[in-house]
RODREN-680041 format. One record per residue (C-alpha): x, y, z. Coordinates in nm, 4 decimals. Example, Ala and Ser with C-alpha at 12.3 -4.5 7.8 and 13.67 -1.06 7.14 Angstrom:
! residues 2
1.2300, -0.4500, 0.7800
1.3670, -0.1060, 0.7140
//
This chain:
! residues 527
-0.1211, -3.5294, 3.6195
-0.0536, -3.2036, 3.7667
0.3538, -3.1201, 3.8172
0.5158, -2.8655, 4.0061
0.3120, -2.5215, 3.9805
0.5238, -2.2954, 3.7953
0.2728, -2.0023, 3.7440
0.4093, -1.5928, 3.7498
0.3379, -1.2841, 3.8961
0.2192, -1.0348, 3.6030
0.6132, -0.8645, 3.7019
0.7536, -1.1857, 3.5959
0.5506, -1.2482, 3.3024
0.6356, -0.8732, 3.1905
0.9957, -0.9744, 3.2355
0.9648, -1.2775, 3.0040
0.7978, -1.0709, 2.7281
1.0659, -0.8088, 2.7310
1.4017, -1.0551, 2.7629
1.2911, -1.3764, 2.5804
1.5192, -1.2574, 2.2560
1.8028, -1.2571, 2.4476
1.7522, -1.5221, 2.7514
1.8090, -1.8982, 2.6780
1.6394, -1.9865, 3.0066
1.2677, -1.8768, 3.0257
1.0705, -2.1600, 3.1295
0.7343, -2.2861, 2.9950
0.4475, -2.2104, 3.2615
0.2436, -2.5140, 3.3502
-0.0624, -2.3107, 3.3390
-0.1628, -2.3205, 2.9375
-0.3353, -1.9573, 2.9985
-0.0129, -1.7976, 3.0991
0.1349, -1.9493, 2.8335
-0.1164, -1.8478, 2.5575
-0.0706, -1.5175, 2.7417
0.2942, -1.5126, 2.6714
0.2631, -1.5994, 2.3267
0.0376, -1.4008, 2.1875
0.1738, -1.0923, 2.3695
0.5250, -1.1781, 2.2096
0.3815, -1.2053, 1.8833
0.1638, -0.8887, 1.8736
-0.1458, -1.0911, 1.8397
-0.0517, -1.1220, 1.4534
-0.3393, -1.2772, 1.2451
-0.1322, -1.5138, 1.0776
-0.1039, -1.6822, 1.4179
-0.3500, -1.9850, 1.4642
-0.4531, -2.1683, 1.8112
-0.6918, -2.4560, 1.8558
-0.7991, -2.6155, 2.1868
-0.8528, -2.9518, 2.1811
-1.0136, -3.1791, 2.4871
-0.8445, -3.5556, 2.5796
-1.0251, -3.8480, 2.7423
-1.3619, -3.7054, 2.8180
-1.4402, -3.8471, 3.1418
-1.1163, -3.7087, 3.2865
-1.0601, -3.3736, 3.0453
-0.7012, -3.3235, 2.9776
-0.6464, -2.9313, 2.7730
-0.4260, -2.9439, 2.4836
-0.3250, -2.6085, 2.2950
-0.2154, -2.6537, 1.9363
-0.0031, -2.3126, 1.7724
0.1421, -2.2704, 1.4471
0.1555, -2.0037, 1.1777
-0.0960, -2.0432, 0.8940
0.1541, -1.9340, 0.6402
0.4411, -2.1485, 0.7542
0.2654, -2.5357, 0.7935
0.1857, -2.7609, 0.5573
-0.2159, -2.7929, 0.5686
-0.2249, -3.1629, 0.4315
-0.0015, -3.2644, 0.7115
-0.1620, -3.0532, 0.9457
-0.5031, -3.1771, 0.8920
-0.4266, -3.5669, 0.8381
-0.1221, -3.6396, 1.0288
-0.1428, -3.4798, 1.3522
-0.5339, -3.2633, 1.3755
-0.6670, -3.6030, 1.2630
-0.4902, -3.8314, 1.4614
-0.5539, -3.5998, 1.7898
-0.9158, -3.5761, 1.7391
-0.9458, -3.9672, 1.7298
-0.7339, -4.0211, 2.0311
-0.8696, -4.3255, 2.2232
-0.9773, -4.2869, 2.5517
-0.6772, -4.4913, 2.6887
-0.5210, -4.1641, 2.7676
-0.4003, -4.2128, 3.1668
-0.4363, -3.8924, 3.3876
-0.2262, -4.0196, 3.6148
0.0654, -3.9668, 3.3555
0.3647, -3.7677, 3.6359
0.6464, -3.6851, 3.4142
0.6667, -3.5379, 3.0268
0.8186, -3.8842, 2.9247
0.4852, -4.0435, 2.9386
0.3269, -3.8427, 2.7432
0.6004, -3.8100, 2.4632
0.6210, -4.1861, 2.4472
0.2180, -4.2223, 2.4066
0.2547, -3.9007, 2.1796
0.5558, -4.0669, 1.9720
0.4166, -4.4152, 1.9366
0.0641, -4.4500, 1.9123
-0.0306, -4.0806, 1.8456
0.1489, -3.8249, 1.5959
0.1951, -3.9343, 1.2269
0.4192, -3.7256, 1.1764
0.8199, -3.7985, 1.1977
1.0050, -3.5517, 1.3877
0.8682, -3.4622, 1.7324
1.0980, -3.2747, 1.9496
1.0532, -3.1973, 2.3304
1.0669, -2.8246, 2.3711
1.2596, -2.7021, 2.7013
1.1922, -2.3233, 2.7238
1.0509, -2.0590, 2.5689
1.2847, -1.8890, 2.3440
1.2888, -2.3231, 2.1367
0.9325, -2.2697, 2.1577
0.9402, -1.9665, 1.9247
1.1896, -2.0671, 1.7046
1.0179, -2.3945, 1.6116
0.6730, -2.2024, 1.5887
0.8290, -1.9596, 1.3468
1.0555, -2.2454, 1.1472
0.7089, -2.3772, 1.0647
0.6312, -2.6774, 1.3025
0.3030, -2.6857, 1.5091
0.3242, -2.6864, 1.8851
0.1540, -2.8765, 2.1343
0.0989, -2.7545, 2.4608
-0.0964, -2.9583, 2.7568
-0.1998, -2.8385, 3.0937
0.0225, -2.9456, 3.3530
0.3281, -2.9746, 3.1664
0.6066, -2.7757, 3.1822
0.7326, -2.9217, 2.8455
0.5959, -2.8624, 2.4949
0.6104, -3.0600, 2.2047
0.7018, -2.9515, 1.8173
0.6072, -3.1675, 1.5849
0.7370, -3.1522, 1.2088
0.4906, -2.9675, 0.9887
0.6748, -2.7270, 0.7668
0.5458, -2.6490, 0.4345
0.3771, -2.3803, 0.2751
0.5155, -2.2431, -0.0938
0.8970, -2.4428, -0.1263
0.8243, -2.4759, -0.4822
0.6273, -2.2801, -0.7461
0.7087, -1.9325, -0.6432
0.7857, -1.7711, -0.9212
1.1130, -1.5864, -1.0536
1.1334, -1.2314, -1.0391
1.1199, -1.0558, -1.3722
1.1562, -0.6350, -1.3247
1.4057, -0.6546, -1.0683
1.6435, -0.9135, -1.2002
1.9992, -0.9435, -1.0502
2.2824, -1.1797, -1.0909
2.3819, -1.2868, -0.7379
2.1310, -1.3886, -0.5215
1.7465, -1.5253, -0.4244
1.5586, -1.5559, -0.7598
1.2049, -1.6290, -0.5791
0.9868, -1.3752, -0.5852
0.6138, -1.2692, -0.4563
0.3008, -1.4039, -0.5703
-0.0331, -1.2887, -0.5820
-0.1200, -1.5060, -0.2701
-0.0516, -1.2675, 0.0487
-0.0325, -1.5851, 0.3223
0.2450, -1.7072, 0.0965
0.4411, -1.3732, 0.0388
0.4170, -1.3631, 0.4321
0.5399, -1.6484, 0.4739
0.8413, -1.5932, 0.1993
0.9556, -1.3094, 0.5001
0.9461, -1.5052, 0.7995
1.1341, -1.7531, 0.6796
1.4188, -1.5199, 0.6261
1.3332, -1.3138, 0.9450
1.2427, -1.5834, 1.2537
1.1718, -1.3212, 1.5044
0.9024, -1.3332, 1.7148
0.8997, -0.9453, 1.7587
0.8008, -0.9640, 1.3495
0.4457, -0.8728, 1.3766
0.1751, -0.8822, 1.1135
-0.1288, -0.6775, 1.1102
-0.4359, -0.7274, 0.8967
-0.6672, -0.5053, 0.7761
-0.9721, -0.5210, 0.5120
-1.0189, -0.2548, 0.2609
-1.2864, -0.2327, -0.0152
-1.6538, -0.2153, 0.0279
-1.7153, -0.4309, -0.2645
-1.3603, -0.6477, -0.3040
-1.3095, -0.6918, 0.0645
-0.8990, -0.7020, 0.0070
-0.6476, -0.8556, 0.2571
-0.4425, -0.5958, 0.3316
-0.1646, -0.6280, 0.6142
0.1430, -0.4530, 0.7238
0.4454, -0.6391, 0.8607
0.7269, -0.4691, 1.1209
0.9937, -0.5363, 1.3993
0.8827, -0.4736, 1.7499
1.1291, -0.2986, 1.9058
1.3179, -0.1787, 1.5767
1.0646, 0.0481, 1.4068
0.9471, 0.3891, 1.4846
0.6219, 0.3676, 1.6975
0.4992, 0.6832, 1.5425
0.5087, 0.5731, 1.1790
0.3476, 0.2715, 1.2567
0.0993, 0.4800, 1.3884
0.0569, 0.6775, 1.0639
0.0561, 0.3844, 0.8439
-0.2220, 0.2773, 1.0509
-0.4343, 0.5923, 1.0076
-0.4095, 0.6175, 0.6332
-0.5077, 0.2624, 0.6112
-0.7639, 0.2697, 0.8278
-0.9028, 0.5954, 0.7030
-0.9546, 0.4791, 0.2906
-1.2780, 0.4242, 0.2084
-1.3466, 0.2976, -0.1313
-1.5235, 0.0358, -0.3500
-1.2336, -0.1950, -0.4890
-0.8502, -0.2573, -0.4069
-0.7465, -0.4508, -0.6789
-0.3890, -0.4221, -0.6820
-0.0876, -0.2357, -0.4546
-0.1029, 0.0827, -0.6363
-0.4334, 0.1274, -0.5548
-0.2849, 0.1831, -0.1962
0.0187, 0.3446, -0.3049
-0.2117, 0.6055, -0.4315
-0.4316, 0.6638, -0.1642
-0.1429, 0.6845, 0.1259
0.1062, 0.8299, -0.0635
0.2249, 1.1916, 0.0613
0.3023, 1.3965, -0.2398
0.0597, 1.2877, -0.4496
0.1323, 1.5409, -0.7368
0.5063, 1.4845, -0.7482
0.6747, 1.2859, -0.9922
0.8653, 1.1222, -0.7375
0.7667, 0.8174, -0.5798
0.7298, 0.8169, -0.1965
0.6566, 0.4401, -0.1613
0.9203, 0.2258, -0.2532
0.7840, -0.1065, -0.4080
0.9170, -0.4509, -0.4940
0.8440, -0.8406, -0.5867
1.1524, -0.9546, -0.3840
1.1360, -1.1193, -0.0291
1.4680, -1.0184, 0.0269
1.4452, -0.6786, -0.0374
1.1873, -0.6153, 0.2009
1.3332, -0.8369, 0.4910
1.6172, -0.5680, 0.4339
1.3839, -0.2935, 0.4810
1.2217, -0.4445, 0.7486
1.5844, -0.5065, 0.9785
1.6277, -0.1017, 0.8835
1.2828, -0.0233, 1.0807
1.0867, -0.0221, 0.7747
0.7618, -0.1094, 0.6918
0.6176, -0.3515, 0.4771
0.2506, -0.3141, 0.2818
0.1348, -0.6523, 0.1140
-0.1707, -0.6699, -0.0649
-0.3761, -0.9902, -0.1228
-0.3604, -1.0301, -0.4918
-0.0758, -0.8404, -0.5853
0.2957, -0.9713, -0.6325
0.4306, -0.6247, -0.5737
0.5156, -0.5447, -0.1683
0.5224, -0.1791, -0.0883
0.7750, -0.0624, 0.1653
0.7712, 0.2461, 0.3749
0.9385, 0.5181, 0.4482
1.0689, 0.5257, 0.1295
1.4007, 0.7956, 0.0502
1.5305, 0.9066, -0.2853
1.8401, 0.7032, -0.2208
1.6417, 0.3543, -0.1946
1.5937, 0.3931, -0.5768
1.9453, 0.4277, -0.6556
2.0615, 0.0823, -0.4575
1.9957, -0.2728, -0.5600
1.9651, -0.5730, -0.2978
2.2745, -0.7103, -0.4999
2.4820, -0.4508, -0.3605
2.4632, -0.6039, -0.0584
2.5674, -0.9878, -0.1814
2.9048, -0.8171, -0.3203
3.2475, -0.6893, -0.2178
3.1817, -0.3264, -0.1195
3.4017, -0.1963, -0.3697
3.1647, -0.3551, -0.6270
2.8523, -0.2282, -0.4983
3.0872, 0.1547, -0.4887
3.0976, 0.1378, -0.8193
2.7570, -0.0072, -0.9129
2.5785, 0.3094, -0.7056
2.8696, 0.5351, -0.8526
2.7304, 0.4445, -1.2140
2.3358, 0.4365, -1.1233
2.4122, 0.7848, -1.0072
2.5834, 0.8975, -1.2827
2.3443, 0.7130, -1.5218
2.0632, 0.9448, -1.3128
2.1877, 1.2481, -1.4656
2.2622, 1.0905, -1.7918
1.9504, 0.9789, -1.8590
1.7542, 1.3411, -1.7416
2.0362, 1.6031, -1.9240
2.1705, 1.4242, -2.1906
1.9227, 1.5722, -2.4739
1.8756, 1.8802, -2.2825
2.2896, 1.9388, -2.2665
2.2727, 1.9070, -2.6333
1.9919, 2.1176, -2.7344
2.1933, 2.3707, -2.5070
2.4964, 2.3239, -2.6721
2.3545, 2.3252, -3.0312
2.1005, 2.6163, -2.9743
2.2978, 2.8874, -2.7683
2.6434, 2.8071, -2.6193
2.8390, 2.6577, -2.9938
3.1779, 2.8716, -2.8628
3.1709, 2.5552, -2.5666
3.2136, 2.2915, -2.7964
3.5412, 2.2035, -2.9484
3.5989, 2.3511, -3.3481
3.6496, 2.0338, -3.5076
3.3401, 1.8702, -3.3062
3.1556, 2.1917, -3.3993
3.2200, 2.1435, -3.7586
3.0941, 1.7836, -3.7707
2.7766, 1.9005, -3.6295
2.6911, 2.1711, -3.8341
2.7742, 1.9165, -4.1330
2.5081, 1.6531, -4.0057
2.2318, 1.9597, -3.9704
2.3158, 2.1290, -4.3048
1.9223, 2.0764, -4.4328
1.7703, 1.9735, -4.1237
1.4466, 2.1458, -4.1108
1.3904, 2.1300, -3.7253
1.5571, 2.3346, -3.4597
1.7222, 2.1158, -3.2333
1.4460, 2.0973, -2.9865
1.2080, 1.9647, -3.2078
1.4697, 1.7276, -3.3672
1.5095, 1.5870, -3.0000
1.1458, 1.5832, -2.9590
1.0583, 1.3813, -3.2399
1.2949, 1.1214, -3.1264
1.2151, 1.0743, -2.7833
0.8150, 1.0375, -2.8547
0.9321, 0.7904, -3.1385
1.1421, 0.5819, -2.8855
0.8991, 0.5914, -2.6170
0.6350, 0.4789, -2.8542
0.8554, 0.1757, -2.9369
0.9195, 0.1342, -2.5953
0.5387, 0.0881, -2.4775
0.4632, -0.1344, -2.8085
0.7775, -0.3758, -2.6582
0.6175, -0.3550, -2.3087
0.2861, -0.4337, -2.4302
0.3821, -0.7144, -2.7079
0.4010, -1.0865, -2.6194
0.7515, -1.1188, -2.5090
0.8204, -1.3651, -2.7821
0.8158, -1.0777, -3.0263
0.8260, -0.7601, -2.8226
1.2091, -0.6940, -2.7930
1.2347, -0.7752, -3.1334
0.9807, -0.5139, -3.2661
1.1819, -0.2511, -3.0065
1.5026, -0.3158, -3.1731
1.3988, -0.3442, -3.5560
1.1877, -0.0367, -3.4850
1.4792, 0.1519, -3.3133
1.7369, 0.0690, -3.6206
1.4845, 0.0937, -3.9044
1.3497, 0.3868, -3.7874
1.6327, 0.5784, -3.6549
1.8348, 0.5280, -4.0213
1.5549, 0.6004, -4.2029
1.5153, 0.8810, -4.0174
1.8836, 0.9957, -4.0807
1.8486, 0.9188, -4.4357
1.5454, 1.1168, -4.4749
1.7151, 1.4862, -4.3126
1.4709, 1.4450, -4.0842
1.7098, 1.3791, -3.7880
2.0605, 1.4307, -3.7507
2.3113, 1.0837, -3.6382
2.4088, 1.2933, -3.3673
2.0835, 1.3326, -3.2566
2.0395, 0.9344, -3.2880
2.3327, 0.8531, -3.0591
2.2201, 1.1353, -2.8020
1.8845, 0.9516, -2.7873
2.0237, 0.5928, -2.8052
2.2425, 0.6642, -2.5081
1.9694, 0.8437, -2.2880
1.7613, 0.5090, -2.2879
2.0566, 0.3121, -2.2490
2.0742, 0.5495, -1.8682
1.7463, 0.4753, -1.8196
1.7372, 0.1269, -1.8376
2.0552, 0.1298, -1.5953
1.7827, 0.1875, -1.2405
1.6831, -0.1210, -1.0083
1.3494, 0.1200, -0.9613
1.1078, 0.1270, -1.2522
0.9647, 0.4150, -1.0987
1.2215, 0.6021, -1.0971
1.2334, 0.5409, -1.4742
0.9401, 0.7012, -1.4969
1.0235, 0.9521, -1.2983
1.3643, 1.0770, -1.5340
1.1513, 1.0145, -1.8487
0.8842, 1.2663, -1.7370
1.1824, 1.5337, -1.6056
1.3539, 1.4775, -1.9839
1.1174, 1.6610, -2.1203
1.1395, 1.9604, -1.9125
1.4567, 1.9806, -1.9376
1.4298, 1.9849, -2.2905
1.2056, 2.2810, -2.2721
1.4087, 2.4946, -2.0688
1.7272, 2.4448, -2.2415
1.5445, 2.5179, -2.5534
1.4074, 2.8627, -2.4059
1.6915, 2.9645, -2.1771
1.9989, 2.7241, -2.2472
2.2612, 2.6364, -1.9784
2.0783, 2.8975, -1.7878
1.7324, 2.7234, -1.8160
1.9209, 2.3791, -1.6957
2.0725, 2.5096, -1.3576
1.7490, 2.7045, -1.2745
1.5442, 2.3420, -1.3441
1.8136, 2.1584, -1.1367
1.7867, 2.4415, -0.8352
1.3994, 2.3981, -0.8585
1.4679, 2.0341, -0.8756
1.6285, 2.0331, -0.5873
1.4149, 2.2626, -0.3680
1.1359, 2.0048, -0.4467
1.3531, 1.7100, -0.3417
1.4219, 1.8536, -0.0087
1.0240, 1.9215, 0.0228
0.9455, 1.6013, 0.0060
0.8858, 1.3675, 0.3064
0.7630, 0.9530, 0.3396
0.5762, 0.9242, 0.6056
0.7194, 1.1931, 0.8307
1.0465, 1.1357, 0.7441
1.2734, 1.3795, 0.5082
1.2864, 1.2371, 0.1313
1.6562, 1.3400, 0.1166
1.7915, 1.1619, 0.4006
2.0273, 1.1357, 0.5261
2.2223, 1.3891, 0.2718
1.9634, 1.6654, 0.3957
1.9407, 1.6772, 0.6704
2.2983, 1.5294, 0.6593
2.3820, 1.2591, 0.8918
2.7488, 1.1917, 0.8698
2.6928, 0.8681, 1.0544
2.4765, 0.7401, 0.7603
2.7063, 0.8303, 0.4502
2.8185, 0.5007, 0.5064
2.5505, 0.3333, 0.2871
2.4319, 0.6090, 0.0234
2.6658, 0.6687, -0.2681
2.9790, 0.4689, -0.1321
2.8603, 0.0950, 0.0314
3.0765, 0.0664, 0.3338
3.2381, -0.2950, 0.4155
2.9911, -0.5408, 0.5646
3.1661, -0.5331, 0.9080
3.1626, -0.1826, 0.9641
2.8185, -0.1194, 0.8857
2.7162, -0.1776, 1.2427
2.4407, 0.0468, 1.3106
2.0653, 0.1144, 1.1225
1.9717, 0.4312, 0.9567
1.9347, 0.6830, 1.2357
1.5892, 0.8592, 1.1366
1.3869, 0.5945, 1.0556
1.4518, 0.4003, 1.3598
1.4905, 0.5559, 1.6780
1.5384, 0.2500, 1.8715
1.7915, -0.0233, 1.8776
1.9927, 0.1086, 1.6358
2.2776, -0.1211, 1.6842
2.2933, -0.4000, 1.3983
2.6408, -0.5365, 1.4849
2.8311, -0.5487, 1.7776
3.1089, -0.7840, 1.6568
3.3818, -0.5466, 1.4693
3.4977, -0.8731, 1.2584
3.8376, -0.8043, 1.1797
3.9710, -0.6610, 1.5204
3.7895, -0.9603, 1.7005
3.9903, -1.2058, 1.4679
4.3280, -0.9954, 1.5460
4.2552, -1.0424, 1.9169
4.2413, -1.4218, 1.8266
4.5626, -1.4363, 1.6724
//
């Protein structure tokens, strides 16, 4: 049975690891340990991968080595149709078998259950079937393998994704099963340089945590740090991904967040391409993703799936709703308070009209109804769904003209509140929701005290805090400070998809080349 030996020096085995994403012409060893060797060295040793040895025809032992990715097969099939019909294999197999066509006509015929199995000729097939889903056979002496058709895992019953809703584009989203959000990611990334590291945190739950990345795109040293502040939490229970948001976080006392987190397999394949990080969490639908900037929170993965002068404008507005959302009651307690010679006469007169027997200052006017909305906002969140927005809206109107009508509020006030949570409903990032509705308030506060003067020193402090801030090493500001004019590409204005040709330059060091095809010039040079 045994061919030509085709074994390698540990030079040319190196060579294999480091070229087989770009060479069509690595060949399969004949020796099923250099070949394991090969593998599991291009696939980081990831825990998701599975290998079984299995022994043919007893009196004359023939090896076989089975490979496939827990997340990506379909167990059923796997067990019945091809691990069941293997393990009862009569002893008929012939050891003198010379060439691969013997055995894929025994395999084919009076072996595999299952339809579709597909001679593999190198390695770089190898991996792509392995991480499409099929199972691999392998057999000593051979320098073929075999794929057969085992692809399943979650097609159907993963669930739509409800906070991060978009028009164009994927609608599944994460579950609370880790193996299957996994698997949701490879099959958008088939790279065997996407490795997948597992860890187990909790003395009492025991959670599945792992951490996904690119070999070869993402910075070695954040990896690294991820790794410590996993490995270094000790506690009782993980019981969902904030739990570990918490814990590894860097400024844990700022408002902002420094993890960016999401239910969408998209979004995180993104991240992942960029050099990124992801953080999944057995249990939990919601996939952290790290380093995480300020800007992350501002774009959606639609922007991507439209023209760039779309997504322009849809960042444009998210920005501008930013500052809408955090000044908007503080501008007009400002304006109201200290600075009436700003506003226009006739404007100015229609004011003072609505507050004629207000008994509240301004500041306590807008404080009243921002508690009252947030309170409405909560009892909406918290409601069955069936009758939640429909207490938030009543409650809004009701309240809000009763309000009026009572001279407890002024309308102006009403609108100024109205639109503020209109802004604030306008980010992909709920945490960043949070984040404006805590700021609000201090704003408030320091236009109340000190006016326009109390709102630039709060934005100046704001921003000295910003530019404090890092994720995981890496600046919270970036790339507008430090500013990378290389980068500007893809912060407030989205750049055309065939220009954007290189990843962000911070977070990944290496291989920061995403395109090398400049689309339209190549299709000038056709013409």
């Amino acid at each position: 049975m045994r061919l030509r030996s085709k074994k390698r020096t540990a030079e040319e085995k190196q060579k294999i690891i480091e070229n087989i994403s770009i060479s069509d012409q690595a060949e399969i060893s004949t020796s099923l340990r250099e070949n394991d060797e090969i593998i599991r060295k291009m696939l980081g040793n990831s825990d998701d991968f599975i290998s079984r040895k299995i022994l043919l025809n007893k009196q004359q032992p023939i090896q076989v080595q089975l490979y496939y990715i827990d997340a990506l097969v379909d167990k059923d099939t796997l067990q019945n149709d091809l691990l069941g019909c293997i393990l009862n294999l009569p002893s008929k197999v012939d050891p003198s078998w010379k060439t691969e066509k013997d055995l894929y006509d025994f395999l084919q015929n009076e072996t595999i259950n299952t339809s579709d199995l597909t001679k593999i000729e190198n390695l770089k097939e190898l991996f792509s079937n392995l991480l499409s889903g099929d199972t691999i056979i392998l057999i000593e002496g051979y320098s073929k393998a075999f794929a057969t058709n085992t692809r399943g895992g979650q097609d159907r019953g993963v669930p739509e994704v409800t906070t991060q809703k978009i028009i164009r584009g994927p609608k599944e989203g994460f579950t609370e099963r880790i193996g299957t959000n996994i698997g949701l990611v490879r099959r958008r990334i088939k790279d065997p340089n996407l490795w997948v590291k597992k860890y187990c945190i909790g003395e009492k739950t025991q959670t599945e945590v792992s951490i996904a990345y690119i070999n070869g795109i993402v910075n070695d040293d954040i990896v690294k740090e991820v790794d410590q502040r996993l490995s270094r939490i000790e506690i009782d229970s993980i019981l969902e991904s904030g739990y570990i948001e918490q814990l590894i976080q860097d400024a844990k006392y700022s408002p902002f967040p420094t993890i960016n987190n999401t239910e969408r397999p998209d979004t995180i394949a993104a991240g992942l391409l960029e050099g990124r990080i992801a953080i999944f969490v057995d249990g939990s639908p919601f996939t952290l993703l790290v380093p995480a900037l300020f800007t992350d929170f501002l774009q959606s993965s639609e922007d991507y799936y439209q023209r760039s002068d779309i997504g322009t404008l849809l960042r444009l507005l998210r920005t501008f709703a930013f500052f809408l959302a955090m000044m908007t009651p503080a501008g007009y307690i400002a304006l109201t308070m200290f600075h009436q010679e700003m506003v226009p006469t006739t404007l100015l007169v229609g004011l003072a009209a609505q507050r004629e027997g207000i008994p509240f200052p301004a500041f306590i006017e807008a404080l009243i109804m921002e508690i009252t909305f947030e309170l409405l906002r909560e009892a909406g969140v918290r409601l069955p769904s069936s009758v939640g927005s429909a207490i938030s809206i009543v409650g809004a109107l009701v309240l809000g003209q009763a309000a009026v009508e009572a001279g407890i509020v002024s309308s102006a006030m009403v609108i100024v509140v109205s639109l503020t949570a209109i802004a604030s409903f306008v980010f992909p990032s709920y945490n960043l929701a949070i984040t404006v509705r805590i700021l609000r308030f201090g704003f408030m506060a320091l236009a109340a005290s000190f006016g326009f003067f109390g709102i630039f020193i709060g934005l100046i402090l704001l921003v000295f805090h910003l530019v404090s801030l890092r994720s995981f090493g890496i600046p919270y500001t970036t790339p507008l400070a430090p500013f990378i004019a290389v980068d500007q590409k893809d912060v407030f204005v989205q750049s055309v998809l065939w220009k954007e040709r290189t990843r962000p330059r911070l977070i990944s060091q290496k291989n920061i080349t995403r395109s090398k095809l400049n689309l339209p010039e190549a299709q000038k040079k056709k013409r």
